[in-house]
C-alpha positions as CSV (number, residue, x, y, z in Angstrom):
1,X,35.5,51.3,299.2
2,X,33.8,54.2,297.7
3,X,33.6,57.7,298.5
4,X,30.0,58.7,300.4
5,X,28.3,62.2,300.1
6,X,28.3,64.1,303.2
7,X,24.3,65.0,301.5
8,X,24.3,61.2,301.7
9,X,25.1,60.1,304.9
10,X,27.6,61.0,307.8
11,X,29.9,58.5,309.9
12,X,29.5,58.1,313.6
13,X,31.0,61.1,315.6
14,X,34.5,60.3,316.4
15,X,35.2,57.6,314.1
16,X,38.5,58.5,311.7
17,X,37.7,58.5,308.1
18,X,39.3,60.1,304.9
19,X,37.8,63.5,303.7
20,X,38.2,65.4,300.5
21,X,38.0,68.9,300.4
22,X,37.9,70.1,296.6
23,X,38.4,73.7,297.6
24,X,41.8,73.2,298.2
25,X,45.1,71.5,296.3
26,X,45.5,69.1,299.2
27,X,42.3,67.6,298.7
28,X,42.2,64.4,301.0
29,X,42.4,64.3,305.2
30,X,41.7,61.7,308.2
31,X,39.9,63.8,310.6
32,X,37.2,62.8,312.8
33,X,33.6,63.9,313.0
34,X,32.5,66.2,316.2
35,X,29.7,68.7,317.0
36,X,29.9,72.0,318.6
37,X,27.2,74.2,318.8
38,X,25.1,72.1,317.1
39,X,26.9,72.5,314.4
40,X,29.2,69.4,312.1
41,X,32.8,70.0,311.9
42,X,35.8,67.6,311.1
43,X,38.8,67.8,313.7
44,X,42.0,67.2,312.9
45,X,43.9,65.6,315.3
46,X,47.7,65.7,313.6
47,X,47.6,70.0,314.4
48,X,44.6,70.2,316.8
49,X,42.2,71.9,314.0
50,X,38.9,72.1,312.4
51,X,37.0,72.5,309.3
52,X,33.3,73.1,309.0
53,X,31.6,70.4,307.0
54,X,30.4,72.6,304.6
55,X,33.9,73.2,303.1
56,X,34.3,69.3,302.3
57,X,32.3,66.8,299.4
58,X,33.0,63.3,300.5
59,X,34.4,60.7,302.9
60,X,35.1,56.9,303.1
61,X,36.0,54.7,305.8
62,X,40.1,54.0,306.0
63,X,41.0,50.9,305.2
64,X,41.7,48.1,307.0
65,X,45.0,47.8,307.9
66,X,47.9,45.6,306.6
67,X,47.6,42.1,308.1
68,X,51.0,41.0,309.8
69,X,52.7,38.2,307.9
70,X,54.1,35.2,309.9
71,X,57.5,34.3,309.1
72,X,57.1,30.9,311.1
């Protein structure tokens, strides 16, 4: 997977993807994309927050998770 440019390209509102923010030291977040006053912000669902897109570089779809291994 690589990292997209939020200049790039945007994922679907509501969809959880990995952000990086390199403002900060912790510089990588799932939030999900939502709109208020017309207006992109990431929300954080873990402590109920959010972060104006402006403050953020990149994001990338998560990956897929582990498949489950049969022990048949």
């Amino acid at each position: 997977m690589e990292w997209i440019s939020v200049e790039d390209q945007l994922p679907d509102l509501g969809v959880l993807v990995l952000i990086f923010n390199p403002f900060t030291f912790e510089t990588m977040h799932t939030a999900q994309l939502t709109e208020y006053e017309g207006e992109n912000y990431w929300y954080f669902e873990s402590d109920d927050d959010y972060l104006h897109i402006q403050y953020t570089s990149h994001w990338m779809p998560l990956p897929a998770p582990p498949k489950e291994h049969s022990h048949d």
